[in-house]
N, C-alpha and C positions, 0 to 999 in steps of 0.2 A: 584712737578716735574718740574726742569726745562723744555724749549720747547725744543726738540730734534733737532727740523729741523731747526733751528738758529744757524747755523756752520761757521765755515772759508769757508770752501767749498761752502754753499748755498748763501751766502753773494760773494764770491767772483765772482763764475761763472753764478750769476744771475737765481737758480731755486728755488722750492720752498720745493722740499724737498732733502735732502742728498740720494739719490737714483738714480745709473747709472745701465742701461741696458749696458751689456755685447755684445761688439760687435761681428758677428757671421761672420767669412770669409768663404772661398769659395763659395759665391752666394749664401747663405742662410740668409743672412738679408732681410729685406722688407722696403723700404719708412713707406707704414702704420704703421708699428711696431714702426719704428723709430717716429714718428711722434705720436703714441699713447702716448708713454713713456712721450714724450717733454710734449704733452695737458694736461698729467695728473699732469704735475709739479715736472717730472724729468729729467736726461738728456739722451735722446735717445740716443742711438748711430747707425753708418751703418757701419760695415765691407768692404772695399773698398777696399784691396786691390789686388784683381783679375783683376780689372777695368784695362785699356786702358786707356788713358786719357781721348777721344772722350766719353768714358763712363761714366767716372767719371764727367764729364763736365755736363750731360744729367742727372745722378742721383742727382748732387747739385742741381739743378735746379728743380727737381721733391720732393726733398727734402723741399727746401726752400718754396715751392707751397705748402706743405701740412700741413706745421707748422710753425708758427710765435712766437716759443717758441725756445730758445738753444739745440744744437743738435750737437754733435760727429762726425766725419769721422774718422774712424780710417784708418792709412798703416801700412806696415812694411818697419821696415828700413834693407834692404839689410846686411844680414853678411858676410864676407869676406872670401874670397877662397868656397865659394857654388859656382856652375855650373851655368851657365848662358845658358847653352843649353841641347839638352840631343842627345849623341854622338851612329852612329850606332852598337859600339860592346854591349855600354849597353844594347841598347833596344833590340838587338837580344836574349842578355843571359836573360835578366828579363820578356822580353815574354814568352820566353821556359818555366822560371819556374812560368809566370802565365798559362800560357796553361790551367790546369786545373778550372782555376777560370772565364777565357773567357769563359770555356764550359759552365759551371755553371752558368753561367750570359745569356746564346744563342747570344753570340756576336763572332765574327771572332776576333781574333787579329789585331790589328791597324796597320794599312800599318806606316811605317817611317817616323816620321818629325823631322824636327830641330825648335821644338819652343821655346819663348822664353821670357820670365815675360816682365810684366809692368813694362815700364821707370819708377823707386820713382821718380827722378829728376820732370822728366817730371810730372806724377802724383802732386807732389809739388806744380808747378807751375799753375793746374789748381786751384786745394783748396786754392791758395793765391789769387787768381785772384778772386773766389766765397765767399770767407770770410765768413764760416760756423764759429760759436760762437766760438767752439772747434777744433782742431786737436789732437789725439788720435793718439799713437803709438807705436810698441812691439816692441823686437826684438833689439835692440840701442835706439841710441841718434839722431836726425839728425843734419846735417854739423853747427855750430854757427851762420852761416849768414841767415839759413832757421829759425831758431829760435829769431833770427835779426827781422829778417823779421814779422815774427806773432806778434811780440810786435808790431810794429809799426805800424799794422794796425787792430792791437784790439782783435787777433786770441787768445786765450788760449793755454795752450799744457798742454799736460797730457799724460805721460811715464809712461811704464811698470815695475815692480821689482821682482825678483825672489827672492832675495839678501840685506841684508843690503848693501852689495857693490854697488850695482845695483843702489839701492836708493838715496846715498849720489852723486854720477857720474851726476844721475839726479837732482840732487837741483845745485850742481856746475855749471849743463851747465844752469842753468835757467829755468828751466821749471816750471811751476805756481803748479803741484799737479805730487802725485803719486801716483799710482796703485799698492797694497801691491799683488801680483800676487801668493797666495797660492797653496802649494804641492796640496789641495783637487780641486780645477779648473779645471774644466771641458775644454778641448778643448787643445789647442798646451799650451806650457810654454813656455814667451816668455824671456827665459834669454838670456842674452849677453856677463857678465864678469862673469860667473860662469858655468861650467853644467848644463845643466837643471835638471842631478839625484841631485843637489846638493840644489833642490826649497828645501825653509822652509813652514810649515805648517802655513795658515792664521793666525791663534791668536799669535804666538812669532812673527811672521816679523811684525804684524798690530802691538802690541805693543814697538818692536825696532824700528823702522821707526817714528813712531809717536812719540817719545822721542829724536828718533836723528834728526828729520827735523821742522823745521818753515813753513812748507809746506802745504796745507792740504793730508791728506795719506785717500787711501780708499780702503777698505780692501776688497778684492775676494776671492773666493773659498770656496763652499761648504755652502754659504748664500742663502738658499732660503724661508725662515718664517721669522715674525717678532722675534723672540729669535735671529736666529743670526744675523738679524741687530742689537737691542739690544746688542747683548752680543761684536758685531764690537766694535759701539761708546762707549763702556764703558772701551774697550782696548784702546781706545783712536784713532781708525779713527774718520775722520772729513762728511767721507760719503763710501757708501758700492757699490759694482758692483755687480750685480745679472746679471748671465746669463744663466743657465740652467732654473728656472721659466720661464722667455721668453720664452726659444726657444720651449718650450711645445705648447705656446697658436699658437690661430687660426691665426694669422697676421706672425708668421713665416715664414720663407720660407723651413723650417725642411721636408723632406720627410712625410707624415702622419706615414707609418712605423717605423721611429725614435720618430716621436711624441708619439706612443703607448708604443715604447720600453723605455721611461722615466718616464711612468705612471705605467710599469707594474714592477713586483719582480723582474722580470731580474736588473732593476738597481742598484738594491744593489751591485753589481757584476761589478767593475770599475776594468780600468787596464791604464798603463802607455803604450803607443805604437808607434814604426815608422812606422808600417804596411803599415798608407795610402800612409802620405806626405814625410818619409824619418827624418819630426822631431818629438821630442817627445810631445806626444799629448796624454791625457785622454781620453778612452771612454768605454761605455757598451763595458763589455766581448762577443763575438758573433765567430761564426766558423773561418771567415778570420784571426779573431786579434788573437786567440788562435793560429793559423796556423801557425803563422809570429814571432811566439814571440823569438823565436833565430835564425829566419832567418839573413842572410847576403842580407843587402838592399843598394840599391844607394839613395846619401844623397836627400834631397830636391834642386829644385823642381823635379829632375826625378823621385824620386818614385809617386808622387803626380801626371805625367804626366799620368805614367806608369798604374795606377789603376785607371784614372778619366772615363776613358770605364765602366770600372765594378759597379763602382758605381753609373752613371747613369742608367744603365738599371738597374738594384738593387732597385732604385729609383723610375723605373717606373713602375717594376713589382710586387716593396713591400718586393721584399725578405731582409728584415733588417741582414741577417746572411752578408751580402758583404757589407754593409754600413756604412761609419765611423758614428756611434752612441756618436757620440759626447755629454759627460755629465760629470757634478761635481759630486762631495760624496754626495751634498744636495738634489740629484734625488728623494731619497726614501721621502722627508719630502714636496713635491708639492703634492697642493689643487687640489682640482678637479674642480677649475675655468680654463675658455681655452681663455677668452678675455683678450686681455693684458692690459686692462684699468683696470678690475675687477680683475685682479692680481694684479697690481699694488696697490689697492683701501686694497686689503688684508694685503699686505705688511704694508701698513699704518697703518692701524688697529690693528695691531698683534702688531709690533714693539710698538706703544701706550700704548696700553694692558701691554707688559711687562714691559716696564720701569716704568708704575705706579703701575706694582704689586710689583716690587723690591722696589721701593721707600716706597711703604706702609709697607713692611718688615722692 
């Protein structure tokens, strides 16, 4: 049996095994997670793109402190014609018709603001300036000079794909790997030149991509045992992203209520949803997403502003029924390890196991 973890990928981005944690946005990654991942000899990643600069400045640095191993930031890059604020007729109409779900939650409806995302630009310019191993990103490409740029002072980058289109846009602008971003993926789909109804299922896009790019490709969605890492690199990724395993264990920053709701039979029971954020995102079936499933929403980030009351308290009261339950189709096949090392350590295991059982066939 050849060594598995001897890839383009682990050779390239300096780890030691072809294994990325799945980065988690909206304020549910952790440094320690991020930092468990890296120690155990893969490539952690943190979801950052909620972050403020001042933030984002503060978490590289808290980052860098807790591991001495390569490590991910991921952003998003900005699509074009989405809101950049959220305007008084919507919030009036889209509170009326959350009304009943503030009740539900014991919260008042949220007096009017006009907020307004994190500068990418700006965000950019801090992660250049901190030079984390990797830059990780969904959603596009960013501008050639920012990717100019990572070259020149040693950054990695690593795009998203929904798409064989998606994929080849990404080896053109230069980016070092790619993220085969499967229909079974837990959390947002992060397409760009295609619909997101139009994501292909991890095993055809992991093996188009890996045929049409010199790249390394590393395949997500719905990998959470060693079989489907296995059965990834034998489609021909060069390394796999796992991120619903994660988001289960203890270093999470997952609600514990999401964390149960991933362990338990409810997970079998995935759906496609703009519910929260306005884009389309995987997760456990639960009251709100059933609620919302033909509703008329306002695009991202308004819905996402619009519902971040409820699911805070949701959060803090446990009621998983209001919580985006964020999860892949590989929900149902997670161990009953809850440390993210001792996941990891599984992972390893498993993945070994199979490939020398196949080979001994």
């Amino acid at each position: 049996m050849a060594d598995w973890t001897d890839t383009h990928f682990t050779r390239d981005f300096g780890v030691t095994y072809p294994i990325v944690q799945g980065p988690f946005g909206g304020g549910i990654s952790r440094v320690e997670l991020t930092a468990a991942v890296s120690d155990a000899g893969g490539l952690g990643s943190f979801g950052a793109h909620h972050l403020h600069p001042s933030e984002l400045d503060a978490t590289l640095a808290q980052l860098s402190a807790a591991t001495d191993r390569p490590f991910a930031v991921n952003l998003w890059v900005p699509l074009p014609g989405e809101p950049r604020t959220l305007d008084p007729r919507t919030h009036a109409r889209q509170s009326d018709a959350l009304a009943p779900w503030f009740r539900r939650a014991r919260i008042d409806a949220p007096a009017y603001r006009a907020p307004a995302p994190p500068d990418f630009e700006a965000q950019v310019e801090v992660l250049l300036e901190r030079r984390p191993a990797v830059f990780s990103f969904v959603f596009g490409i960013p501008e050639p000079d920012i990717l100019a740029e990572c070259r020149r002072r040693g950054i990695r980058t690593l795009g998203a794909a929904t798409h064989l289109d998606e994929g080849l846009a990404l080896r053109d602008a230069g980016v070092n790997a790619v993220v085969a971003s499967g229909y079974e993926a837990g959390g947002h789909r992060p397409a760009f030149l295609r619909p997101a109804e139009d994501s292909i299922a991890t095993g055809p896009l992991t093996a188009q991509l890996s045929a049409a790019l010199d790249i390394p490709v590393i395949a997500a969605g719905g990998i959470a045992d060693g079989r489907g890492i296995a059965s990834a690199l034998m489609l021909g990724a060069d390394a796999v992203q796992v991120g619903t395993a994660f988001l289960a264990t203890d270093q999470s920053g997952a609600p514990e209520a999401h964390k149960q709701m991933l362990r338990s039979p409810r997970a079998r029971y995935t759906a496609l949803t703009t519910a929260f954020s306005g884009r389309l995102a995987r997760g456990i079936r639960n009251e709100f997403l059933d609620e919302h499933a033909n509703a008329d929403l306002p695009p991202y980030p308004q819905q996402l502003w619009l519902t971040a009351p409820i699911k805070a308290a949701a959060a803090h009261s446990g009621d998983a029924e209001l919580l985006a339950l964020w999860s892949g189709q590989g929900a149902p096949l997670l161990s009953e390890r809850r440390d993210a090392t001792e996941v990891f350590e599984h992972l390893v295991a498993g993945t070994t196991r199979t490939l020398r059982s196949a080979a001994c066939r």
